[in-house]
C-alpha positions as CSV (number, residue, x, y, z in Angstrom):
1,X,-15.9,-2.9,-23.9
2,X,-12.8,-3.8,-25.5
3,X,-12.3,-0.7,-26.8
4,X,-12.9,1.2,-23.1
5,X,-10.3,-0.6,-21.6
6,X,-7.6,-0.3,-24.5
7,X,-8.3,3.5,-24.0
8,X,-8.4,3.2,-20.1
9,X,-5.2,1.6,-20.6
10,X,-3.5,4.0,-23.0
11,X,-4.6,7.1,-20.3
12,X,-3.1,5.0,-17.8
13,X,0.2,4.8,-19.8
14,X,-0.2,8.4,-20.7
15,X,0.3,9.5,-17.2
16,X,2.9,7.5,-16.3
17,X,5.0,8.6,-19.2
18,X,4.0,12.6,-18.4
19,X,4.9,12.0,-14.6
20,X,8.7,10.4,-15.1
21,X,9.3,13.1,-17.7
22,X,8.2,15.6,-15.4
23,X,10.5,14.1,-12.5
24,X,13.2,13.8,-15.5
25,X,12.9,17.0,-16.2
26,X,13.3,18.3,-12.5
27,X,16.4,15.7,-11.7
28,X,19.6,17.7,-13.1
29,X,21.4,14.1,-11.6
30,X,19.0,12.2,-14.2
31,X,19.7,14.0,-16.8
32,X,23.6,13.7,-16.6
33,X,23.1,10.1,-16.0
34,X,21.4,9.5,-19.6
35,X,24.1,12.6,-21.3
36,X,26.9,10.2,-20.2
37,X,24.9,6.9,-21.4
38,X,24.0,8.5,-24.8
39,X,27.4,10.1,-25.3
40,X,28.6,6.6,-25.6
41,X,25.6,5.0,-27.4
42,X,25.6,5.5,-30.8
43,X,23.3,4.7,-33.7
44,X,21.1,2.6,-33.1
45,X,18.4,2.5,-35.8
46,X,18.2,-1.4,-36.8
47,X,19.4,-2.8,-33.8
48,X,18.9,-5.1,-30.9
49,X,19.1,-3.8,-27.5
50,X,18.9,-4.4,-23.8
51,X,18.7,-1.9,-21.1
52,X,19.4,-3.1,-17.4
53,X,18.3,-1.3,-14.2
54,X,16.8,1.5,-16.1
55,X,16.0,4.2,-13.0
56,X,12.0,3.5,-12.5
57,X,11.7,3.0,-16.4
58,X,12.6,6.8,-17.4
59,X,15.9,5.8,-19.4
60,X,14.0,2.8,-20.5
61,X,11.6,5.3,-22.6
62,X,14.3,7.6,-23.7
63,X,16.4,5.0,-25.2
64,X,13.3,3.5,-27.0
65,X,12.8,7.0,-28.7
66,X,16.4,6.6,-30.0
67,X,14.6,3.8,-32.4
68,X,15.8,0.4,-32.9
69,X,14.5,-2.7,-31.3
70,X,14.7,-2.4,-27.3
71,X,14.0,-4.8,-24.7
72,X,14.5,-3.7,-20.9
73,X,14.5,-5.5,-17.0
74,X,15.3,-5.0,-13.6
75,X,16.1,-6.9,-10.4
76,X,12.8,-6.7,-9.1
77,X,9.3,-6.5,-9.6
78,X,8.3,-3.0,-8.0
79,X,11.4,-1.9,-10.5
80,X,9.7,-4.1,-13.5
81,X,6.8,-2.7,-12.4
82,X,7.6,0.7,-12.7
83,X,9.3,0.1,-16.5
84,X,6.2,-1.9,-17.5
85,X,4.2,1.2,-16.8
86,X,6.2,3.4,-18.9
87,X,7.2,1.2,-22.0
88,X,5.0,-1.4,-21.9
89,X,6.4,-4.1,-24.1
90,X,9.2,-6.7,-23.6
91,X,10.2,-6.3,-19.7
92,X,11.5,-8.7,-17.9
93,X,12.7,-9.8,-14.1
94,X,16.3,-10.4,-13.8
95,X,17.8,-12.0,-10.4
96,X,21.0,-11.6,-11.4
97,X,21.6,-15.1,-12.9
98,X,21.1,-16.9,-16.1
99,X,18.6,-14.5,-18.3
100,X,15.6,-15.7,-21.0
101,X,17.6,-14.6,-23.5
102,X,18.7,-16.2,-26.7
103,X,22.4,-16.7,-27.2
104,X,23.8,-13.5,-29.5
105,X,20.4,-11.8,-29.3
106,X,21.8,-7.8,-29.0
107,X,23.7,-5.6,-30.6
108,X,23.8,-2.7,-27.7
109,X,23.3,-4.0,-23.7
110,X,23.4,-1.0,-21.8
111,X,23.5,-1.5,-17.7
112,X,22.8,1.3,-15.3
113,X,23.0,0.7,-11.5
114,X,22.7,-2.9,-11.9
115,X,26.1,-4.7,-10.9
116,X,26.3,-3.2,-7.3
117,X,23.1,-4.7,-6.5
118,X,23.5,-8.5,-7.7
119,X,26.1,-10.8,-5.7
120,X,27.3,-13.1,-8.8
121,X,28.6,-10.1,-10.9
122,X,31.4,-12.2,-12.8
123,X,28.9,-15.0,-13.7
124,X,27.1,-12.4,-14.7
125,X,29.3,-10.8,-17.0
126,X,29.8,-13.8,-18.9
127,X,26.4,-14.0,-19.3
128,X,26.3,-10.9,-20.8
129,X,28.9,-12.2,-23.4
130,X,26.6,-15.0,-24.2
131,X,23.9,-13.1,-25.2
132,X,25.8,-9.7,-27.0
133,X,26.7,-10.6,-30.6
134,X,30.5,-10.6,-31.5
135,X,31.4,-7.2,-31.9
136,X,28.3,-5.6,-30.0
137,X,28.6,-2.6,-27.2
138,X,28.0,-3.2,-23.7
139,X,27.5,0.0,-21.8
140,X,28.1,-0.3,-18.1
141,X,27.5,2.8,-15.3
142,X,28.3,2.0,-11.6
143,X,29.2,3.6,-8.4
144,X,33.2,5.4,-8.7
145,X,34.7,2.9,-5.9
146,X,36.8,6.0,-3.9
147,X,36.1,5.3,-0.6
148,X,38.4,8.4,0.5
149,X,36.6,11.2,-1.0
150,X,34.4,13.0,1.5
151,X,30.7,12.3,0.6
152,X,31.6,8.8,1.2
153,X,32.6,9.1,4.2
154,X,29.5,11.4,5.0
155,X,26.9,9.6,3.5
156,X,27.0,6.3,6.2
157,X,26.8,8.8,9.3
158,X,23.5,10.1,7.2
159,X,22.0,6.7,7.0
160,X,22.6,6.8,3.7
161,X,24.5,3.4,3.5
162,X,25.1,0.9,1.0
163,X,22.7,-1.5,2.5
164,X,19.8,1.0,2.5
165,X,20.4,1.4,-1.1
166,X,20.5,-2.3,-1.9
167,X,24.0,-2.5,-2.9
168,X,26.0,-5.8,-2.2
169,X,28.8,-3.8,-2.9
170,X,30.1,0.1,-2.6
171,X,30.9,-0.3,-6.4
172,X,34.4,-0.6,-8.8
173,X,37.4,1.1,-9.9
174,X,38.2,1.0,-13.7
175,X,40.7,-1.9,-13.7
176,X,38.3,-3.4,-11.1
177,X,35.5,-3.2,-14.2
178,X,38.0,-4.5,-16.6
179,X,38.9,-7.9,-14.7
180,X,35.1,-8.0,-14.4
181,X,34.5,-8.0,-17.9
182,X,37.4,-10.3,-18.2
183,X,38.9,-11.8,-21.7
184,X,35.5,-11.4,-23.3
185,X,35.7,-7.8,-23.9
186,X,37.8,-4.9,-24.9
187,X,37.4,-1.8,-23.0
188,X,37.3,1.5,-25.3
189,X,36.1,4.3,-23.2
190,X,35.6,4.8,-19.5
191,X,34.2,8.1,-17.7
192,X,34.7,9.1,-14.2
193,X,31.7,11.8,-13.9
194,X,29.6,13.2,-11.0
195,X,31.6,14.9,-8.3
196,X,31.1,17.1,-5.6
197,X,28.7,19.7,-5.9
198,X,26.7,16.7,-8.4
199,X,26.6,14.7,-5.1
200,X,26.1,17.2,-2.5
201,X,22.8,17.9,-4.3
202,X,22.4,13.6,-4.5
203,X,22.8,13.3,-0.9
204,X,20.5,16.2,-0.1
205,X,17.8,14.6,-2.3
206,X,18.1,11.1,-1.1
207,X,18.4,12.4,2.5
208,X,15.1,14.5,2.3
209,X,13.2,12.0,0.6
210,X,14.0,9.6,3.3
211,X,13.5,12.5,6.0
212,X,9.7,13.0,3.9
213,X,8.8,9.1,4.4
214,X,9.7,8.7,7.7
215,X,7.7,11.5,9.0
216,X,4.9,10.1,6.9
217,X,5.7,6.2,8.1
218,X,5.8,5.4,4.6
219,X,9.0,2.9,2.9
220,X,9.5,3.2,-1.0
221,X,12.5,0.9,-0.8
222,X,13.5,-2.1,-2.9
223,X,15.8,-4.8,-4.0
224,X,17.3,-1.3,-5.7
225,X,16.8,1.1,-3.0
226,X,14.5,3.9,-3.1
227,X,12.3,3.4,-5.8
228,X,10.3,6.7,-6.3
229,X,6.9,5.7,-7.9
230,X,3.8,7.4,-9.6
231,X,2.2,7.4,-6.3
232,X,5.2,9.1,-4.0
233,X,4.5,11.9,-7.3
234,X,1.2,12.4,-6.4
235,X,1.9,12.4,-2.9
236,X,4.7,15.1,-2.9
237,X,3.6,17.4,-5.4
238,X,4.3,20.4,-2.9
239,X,8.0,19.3,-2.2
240,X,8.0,18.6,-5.8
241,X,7.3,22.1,-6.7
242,X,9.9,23.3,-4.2
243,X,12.3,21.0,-6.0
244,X,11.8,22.9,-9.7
245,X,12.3,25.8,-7.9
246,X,15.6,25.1,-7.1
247,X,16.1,23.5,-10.4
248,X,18.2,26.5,-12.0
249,X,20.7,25.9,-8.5
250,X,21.4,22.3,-8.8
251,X,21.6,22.4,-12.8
252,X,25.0,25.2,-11.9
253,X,26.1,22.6,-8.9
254,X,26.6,20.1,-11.7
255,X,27.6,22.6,-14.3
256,X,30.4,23.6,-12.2
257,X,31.1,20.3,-11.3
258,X,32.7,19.6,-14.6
259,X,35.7,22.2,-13.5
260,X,36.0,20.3,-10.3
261,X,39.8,18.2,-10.5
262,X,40.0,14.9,-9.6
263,X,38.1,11.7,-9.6
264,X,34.5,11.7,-9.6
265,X,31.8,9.5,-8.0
266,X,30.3,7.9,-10.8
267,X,32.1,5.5,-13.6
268,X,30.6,4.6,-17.1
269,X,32.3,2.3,-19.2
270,X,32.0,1.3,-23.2
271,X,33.3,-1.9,-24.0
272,X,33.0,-4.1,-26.7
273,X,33.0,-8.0,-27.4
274,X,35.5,-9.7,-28.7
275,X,34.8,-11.2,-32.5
276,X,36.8,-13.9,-31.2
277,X,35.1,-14.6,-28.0
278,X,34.3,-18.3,-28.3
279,X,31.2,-19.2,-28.9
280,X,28.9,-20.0,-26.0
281,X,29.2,-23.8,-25.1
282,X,32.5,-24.0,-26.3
């Protein structure tokens, strides 16, 4: 019996992990996401790390192929959920407060999406300095705050508002990360990626996948925004197929994106904590 279930079980995980790589696969947006977060990354075989807000638990598995020791949570538990599925082990539920976490536990945090969606981002941050160890990388990718370019002006009049994405706030500027961070840490590289034509395709996404739930009465929406589950896959394998069609278009929107001047709408920051950051307590 025991044995059934284990296998049940491992099917179960089996098709969870084909589907997000499949949507992985088809998501040119997703994949830039994780080229910018792995640029930064580094090595790390041997270490102890923390992903944050890991976009349904499909960043969560890549970075656990990277090797070392990784442990991963979200703001919710349709998002926990959705990780759990994929990588199993060592997920946890955070609200944005004090985490379970030992003091100087990680090497490597890495955060994606996470800060725009919790109201006590500075207490936060400190608890993130609690719990890196002196000298360890925090990786941090947010919404570009540039209220002026035109997407963002666009997107509200599309419905596509903060609020209907779960964010608290429309998201920083690079010195607006850095006072975040505060004394603790030491900024040493920052990105500004994503612009345009990256976004035009976003917005057209998000807006038909909105556009595809109302029609069908259906709401896929949580503490993060739209979560796209295992289930919506299932549900919109023909719109799914359209989307891999136009796969080799958005993959030269974002391609020529890169040559675009100017700021773009996503920012990514490395930083790193001070050896001298007191310890916590103190």
């Amino acid at each position: 019996m025991s044995s059934a279930v284990g296998s049940a079980r491992d099917e179960s995980a089996n098709a969870a992990t084909e589907w997000a790589l499949a949507l992985f696969r088809r998501s040119v947006l997703k994949q830039e996401k994780y080229r910018q977060i792995e640029r930064l990354l580094g090595p790390v075989e041997g270490k102890v790390c923390l992903d944050i807000g890991a976009d349904n638990g499909v960043i969560s598995l890549l970075l656990r192929q990277k090797g070392g020791e990784w442990h991963s949570a979200d703001l919710d538990e349709a998002s926990v959920t959705a990780i759990r599925g994929l990588v199993r082990d060592n997920v946890y539920r955070l609200d944005g407060g004090p985490t379970p976490f030992p003091d100087r536990m990680f090497d490597v945090v890495v955060i994606v999406d996470y800060l725009e969606h919790i109201e006590g981002d500075r207490a936060f941050a400190a608890e993130l300095g609690r719990i890196l160890k002196p000298g360890g990388v925090l990786i941090v990718n947010v919404p570009h705050f540039q209220p002026r370019l035109l997407l963002n002006r666009v997107r509200p009049r599309l419905g596509l508002t903060d609020e209907r994405h779960g964010h608290v706030r429309p998201g920083y500027t690079l010195e607006g990360l850095r006072q975040l961070l505060g004394d603790q840490f030491t900024v040493v590289a920052s990105h500004a990626y994503s612009k345009l034509f990256a976004e035009a395709v976003d917005t057209f996404l998000n807006g038909g996948l909105e556009l595809l739930r109302w029609l069908k009465g259906r709401r896929g929406r949580s503490a993060k925004g739209q979560l796209f589950t295992q289930s919506d896959w299932e549900r919109h394998r023909k719109e799914l197929r359209l989307l891999s069609i136009l796969h080799p278009l958005f993959w030269l929107c974002v391609r020529l994106d890169r040559l675009l001047p100017g700021q773009g709408y996503k920012l990514i920051v490395k930083a790193t904590l001070r050896e001298e950051a007191p310890s916590p307590g103190v």
